[in-house]
C-alpha positions in Angstrom: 47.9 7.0 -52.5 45.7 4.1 -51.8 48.6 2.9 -49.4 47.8 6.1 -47.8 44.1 5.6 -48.0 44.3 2.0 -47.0 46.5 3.6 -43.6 44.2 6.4 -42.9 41.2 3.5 -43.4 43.5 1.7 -40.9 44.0 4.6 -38.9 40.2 5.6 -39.2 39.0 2.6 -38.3 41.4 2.4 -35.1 39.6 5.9 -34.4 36.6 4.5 -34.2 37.7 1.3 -32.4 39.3 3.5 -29.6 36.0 5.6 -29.7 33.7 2.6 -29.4 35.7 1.2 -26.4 36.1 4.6 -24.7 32.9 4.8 -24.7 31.9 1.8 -23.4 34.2 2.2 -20.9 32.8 5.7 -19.6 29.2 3.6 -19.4 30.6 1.2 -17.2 32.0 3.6 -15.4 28.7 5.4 -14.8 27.0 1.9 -14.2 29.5 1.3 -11.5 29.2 4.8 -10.1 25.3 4.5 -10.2 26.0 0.9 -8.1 27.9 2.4 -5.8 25.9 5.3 -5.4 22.5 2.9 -4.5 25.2 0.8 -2.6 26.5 3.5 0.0 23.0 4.0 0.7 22.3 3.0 4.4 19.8 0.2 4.8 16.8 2.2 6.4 16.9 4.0 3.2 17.0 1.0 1.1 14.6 -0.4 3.0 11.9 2.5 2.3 12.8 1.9 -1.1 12.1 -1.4 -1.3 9.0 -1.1 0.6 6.7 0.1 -2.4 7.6 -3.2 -4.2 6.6 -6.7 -4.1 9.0 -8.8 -2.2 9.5 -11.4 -5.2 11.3 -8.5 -7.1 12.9 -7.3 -4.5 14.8 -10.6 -3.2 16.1 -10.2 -7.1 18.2 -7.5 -6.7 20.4 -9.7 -4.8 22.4 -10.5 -8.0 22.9 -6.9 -8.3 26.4 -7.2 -6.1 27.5 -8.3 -2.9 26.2 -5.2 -1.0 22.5 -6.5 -1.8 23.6 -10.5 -1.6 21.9 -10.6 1.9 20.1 -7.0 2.3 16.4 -8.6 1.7 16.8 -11.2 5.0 16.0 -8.1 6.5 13.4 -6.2 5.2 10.6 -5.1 7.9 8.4 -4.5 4.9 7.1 -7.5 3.2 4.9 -7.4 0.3 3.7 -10.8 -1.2 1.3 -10.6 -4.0 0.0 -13.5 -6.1 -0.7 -11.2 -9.3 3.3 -11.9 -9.7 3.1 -15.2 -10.1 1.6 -17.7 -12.6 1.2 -20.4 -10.5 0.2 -20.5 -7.0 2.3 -23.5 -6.1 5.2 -21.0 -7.1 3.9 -18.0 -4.5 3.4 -20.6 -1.8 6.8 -21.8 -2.3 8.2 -18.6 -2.3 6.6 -17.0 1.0 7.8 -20.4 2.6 11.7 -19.8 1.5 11.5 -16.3 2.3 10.2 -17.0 5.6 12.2 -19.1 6.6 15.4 -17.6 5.4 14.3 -13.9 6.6 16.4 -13.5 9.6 15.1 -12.3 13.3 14.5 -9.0 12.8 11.0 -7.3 13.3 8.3 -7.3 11.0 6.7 -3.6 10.7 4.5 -4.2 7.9 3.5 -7.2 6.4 0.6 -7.0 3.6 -1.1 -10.3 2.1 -2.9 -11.1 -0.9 -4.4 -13.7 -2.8 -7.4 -13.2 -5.0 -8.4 -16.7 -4.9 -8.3 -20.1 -2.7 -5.7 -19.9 -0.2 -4.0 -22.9 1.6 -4.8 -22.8 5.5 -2.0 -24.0 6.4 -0.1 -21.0 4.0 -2.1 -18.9 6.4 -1.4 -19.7 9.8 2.6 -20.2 8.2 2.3 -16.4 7.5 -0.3 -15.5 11.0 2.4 -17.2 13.5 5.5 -15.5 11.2 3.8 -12.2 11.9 3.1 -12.7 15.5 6.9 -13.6 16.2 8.2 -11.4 14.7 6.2 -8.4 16.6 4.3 -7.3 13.3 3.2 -3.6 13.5 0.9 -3.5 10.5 -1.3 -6.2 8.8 -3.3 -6.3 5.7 -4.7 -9.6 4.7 -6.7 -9.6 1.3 -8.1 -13.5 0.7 -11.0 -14.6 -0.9 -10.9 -18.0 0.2 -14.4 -20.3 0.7 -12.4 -22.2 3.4 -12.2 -21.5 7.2 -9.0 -20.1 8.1 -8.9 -21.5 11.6 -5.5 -18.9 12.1 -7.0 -15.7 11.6 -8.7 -15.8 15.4 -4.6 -15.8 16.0 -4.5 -12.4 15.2 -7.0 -10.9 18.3 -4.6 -11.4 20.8 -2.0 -9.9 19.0 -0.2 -7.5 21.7 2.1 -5.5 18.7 -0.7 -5.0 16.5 -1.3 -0.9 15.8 -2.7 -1.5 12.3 -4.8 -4.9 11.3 -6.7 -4.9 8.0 -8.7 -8.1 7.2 -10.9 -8.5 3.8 -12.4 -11.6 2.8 -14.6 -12.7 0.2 -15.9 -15.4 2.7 -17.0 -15.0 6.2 -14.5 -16.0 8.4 -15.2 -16.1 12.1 -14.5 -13.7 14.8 -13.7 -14.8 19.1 -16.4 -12.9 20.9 -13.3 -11.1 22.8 -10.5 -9.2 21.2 -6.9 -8.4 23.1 -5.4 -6.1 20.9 -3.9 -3.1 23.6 -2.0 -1.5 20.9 -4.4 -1.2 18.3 -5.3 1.9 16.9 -6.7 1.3 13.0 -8.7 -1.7 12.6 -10.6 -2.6 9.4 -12.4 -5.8 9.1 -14.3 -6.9 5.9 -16.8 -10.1 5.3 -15.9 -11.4 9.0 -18.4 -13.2 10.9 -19.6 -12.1 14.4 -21.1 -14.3 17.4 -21.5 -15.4 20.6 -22.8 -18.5 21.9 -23.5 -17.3 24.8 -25.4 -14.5 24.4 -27.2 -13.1 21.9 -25.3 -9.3 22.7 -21.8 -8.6 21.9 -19.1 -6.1 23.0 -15.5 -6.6 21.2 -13.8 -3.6 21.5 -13.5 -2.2 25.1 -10.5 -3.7 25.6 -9.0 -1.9 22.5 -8.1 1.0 24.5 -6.1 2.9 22.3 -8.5 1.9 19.2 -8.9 5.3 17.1 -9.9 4.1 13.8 -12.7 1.0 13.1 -14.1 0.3 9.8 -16.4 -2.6 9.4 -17.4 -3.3 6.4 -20.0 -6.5 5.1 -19.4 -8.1 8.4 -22.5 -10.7 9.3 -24.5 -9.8 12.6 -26.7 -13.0 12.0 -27.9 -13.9 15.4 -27.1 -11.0 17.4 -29.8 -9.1 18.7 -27.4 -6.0 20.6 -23.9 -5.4 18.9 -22.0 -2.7 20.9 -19.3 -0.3 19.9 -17.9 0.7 23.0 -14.3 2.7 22.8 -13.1 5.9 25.1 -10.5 6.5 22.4 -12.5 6.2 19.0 -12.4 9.1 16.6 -13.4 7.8 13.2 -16.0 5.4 12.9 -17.7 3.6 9.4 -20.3 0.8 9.1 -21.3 -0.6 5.6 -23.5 -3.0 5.0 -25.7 -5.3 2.9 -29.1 -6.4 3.7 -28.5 -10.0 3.2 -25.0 -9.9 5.2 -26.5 -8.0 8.1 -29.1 -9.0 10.6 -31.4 -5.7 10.2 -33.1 -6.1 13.1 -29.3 -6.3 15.3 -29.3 -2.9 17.5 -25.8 -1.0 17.6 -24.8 0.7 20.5 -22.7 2.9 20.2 -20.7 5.1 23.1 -17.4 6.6 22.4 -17.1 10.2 23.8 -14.1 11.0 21.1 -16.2 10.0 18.3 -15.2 12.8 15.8 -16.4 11.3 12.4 -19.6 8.6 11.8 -20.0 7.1 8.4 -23.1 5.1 7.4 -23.6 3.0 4.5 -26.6 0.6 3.6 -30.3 -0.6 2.8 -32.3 -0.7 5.3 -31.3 1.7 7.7 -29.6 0.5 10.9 -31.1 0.1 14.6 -28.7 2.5 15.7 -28.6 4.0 19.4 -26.0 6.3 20.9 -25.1 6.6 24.3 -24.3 10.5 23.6 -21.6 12.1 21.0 -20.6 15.3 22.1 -17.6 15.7 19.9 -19.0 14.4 16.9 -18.1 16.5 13.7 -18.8 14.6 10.4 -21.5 12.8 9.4 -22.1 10.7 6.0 -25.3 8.6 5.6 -26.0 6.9 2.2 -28.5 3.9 1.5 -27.8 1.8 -1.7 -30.4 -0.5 -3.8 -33.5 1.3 -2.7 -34.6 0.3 -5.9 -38.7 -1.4 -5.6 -39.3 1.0 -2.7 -42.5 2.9 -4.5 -43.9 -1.5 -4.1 -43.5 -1.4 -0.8 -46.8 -1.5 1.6 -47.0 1.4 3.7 -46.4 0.5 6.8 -42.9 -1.0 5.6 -42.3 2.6 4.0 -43.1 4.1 7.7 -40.7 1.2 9.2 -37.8 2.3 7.0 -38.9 6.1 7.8 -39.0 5.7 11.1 -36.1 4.1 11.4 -34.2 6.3 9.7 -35.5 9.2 11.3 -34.0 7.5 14.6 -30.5 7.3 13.2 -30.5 11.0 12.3 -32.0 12.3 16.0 -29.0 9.8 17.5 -26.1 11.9 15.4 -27.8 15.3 16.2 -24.8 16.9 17.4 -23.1 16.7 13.8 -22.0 20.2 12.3 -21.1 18.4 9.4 -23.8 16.1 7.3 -23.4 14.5 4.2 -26.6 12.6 2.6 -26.9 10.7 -0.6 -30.4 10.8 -2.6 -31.9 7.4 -0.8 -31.8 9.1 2.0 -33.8 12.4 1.0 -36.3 9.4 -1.0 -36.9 8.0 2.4 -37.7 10.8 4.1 -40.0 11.8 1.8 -42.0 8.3 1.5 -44.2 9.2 4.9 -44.6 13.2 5.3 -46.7 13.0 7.9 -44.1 11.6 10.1 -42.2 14.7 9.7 -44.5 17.7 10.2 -44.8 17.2 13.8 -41.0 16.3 14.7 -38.3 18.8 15.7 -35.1 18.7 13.3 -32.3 16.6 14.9 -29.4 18.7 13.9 -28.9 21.7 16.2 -25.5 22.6 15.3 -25.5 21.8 12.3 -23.2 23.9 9.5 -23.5 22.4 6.6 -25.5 19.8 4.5 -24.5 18.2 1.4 -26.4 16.3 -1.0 -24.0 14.2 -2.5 -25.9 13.1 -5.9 -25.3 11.6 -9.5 -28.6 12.5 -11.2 -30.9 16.2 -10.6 -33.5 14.3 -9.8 -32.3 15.6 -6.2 -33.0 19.2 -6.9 -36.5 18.8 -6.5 -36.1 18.6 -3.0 -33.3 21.1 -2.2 -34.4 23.4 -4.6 -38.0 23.5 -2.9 -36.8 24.6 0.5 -34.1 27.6 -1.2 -35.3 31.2 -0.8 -36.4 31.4 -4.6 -38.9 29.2 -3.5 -42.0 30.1 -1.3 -43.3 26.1 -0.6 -41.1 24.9 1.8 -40.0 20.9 1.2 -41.1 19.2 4.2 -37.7 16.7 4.1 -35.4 20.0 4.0 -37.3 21.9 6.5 -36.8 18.3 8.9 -33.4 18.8 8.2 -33.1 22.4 8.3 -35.3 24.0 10.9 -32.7 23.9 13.8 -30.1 25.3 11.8 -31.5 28.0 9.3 -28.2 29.3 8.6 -26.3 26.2 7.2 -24.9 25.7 4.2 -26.5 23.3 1.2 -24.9 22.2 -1.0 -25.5 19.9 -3.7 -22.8 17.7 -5.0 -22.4 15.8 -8.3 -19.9 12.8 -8.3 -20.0 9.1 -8.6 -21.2 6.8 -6.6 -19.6 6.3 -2.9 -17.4 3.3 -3.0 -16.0 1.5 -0.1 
């Protein structure tokens, strides 16, 4: 009996051996199913895949087997990213390497970022790379305090379509741009100038420029800074007061102009040389805060000068406001009674607010009221049949 036993133990226990390793094999045989599955894969598909990663982790999976040995050398997506590293001797050395061992092919996107002081010469390593290798689309993200002689590099970049620059630190801009294939251009916390004038035009010879966001960019010693684009559609200024020369004028003239987005304290010298497809507006002034201290001839500046912006975009349909706005309007009345409402065509108008403190004034000019509110009437009178509404969200962000 327990010989018996003692074999069926045996036998049991050769049961579960030959269970254990037929099981292990049938994992390994998924594993190297799986491999081969993400291995027959053609590289343009690969290559999307590996585009929604950083390029560290992606150089990794060339232990995974022979078929990814070499497949990052030619990746037209690269993504370097210093959150993935602990030390930024490590990231420097490993854009270097990756750089020099990528092979010739073209670059379509490349996106930059470093959160804190960046080497120049890193930069221009990376700039020149881009440039050679007939970058598409560029987004730099640096917060470095130094000048970074290399980014002027980037305006006479003929296969540019897509160039995004954000830093913490003004970094300086030529007075000419030669970017022909450009059509989405954002630019934060860059400096503008010319030394030979006091007026600037950079973007005329941007002909197929659709898209221009500039955001924080110092207009310090300019007096005229003009927009001037036959292809522009979308269009957003931000700004802060001690960024911006105030007192620089904006010209704008772009016949295409679809969308206008305005954000900032105090309200821009703004002049248009005619929008007649313009759509969308959006107008919101930040840190308004102190404004019931202000003298009263300042409080008709601001008024005034707002009141300028709005009769420049009167061919909107579409007109977003934020609660500054309205609070501006409603500092100097008497500026309003005897002025014709800008907006002719207008559709809609949204009060895009965080508080109810906004009601007061939309809620005066609605039906169920008999006083009219002299801001919503400005706004209104032209277009008795558009839409208000009254929105409660956060805060715009940039």
């Amino acid at each position: 009996m327990d010989r018996e036993v003692e074999r069926e133990g045996v036998c049991f226990r050769e049961r579960k051996k030959n269970t254990v390793c037929t099981t292990t094999r049938a994992i390994e045989e998924e594993e190297e199913l799986a491999e081969d599955r993400l291995s027959n894969l053609p590289d343009a598909l690969i290559h999307h895949i590996f585009s929604f990663i950083d390029t560290k982790f992606t150089v990794q999976t060339c232990v995974l087997s022979k078929r990814f040995k070499d497949l990052w050398t030619s990746l037209p997506n690269l993504n370097f990213d210093t959150h993935h590293f602990s030390r930024f001797p490590l990231f420097t050395k490993f854009v270097s390497q990756v750089l020099s061992r990528r092979d010739s092919s073209t670059v379509s996107t490349l996106n930059f970022s470093r959160s804190n002081f960046v080497e120049p010469r890193l930069m221009k390593l990376v700039i020149n790379y881009a440039i050679r290798h007939n970058v598409r689309q560029l987004n730099i993200m640096v917060s470095s305090r130094r000048e970074l002689p290399s980014i002027a590099l980037l305006f006479n970049c003929k296969s540019l379509t897509n160039l995004k620059l954000y830093f913490g630190e003004y970094q300086n801009v030529p007075n000419s741009l030669n970017l022909p294939a450009i059509i989405t251009l954002h630019l934060r916390g860059v400096s503008f100038s010319n030394d030979k004038s006091k007026c600037l035009e950079l973007f005329s010879n941007c002909l197929n420029l659709k898209n221009l966001t500039l955001i924080d960019c110092c207009t310090r010693g300019l007096d005229v800074f003009t927009i001037y684009s036959h292809q522009l559609v979308n269009l957003t200024i931000g700004y802060s007061s001690w960024r911006v020369n105030v007192n620089c004028k904006f010209l704008v003239s772009a016949p295409k102009l679809s969308s206008l987005q305005l954000y900032g304290f105090p309200p821009l010298e703004l002049s248009v040389d005619d929008l007649p497809s313009l759509e969308t507006v959006e107008c919101a002034a930040y840190s308004t805060n102190g404004l019931c201290a202000c003298s009263s001839e300042h409080k008709q500046m601001l008024a005034l000068r707002l009141i300028n912006v709005l009769q420049a975009l009167g061919n909107a349909k579409f007109v977003t406001l934020n609660p500054d706005i309205i609070e501006i309007l409603s500092m100097v009345p008497s500026l309003l009674e005897h002025r014709t409402s800008p907006f002719a065509n207008l559709k809609s108008l949204k009060i895009r607010s965080t508080t109810s403190i906004i009601l007061n004034h939309v809620m005066a000019y609605l039906p169920i009221k008999k006083k009219k509110n002299h801001v919503m009437t400005y706004l209104l009178d032209h277009s008795p049949s558009a839409a208000v509404v009254v929105e409660f969200k956060e805060d715009w962000v940039l």
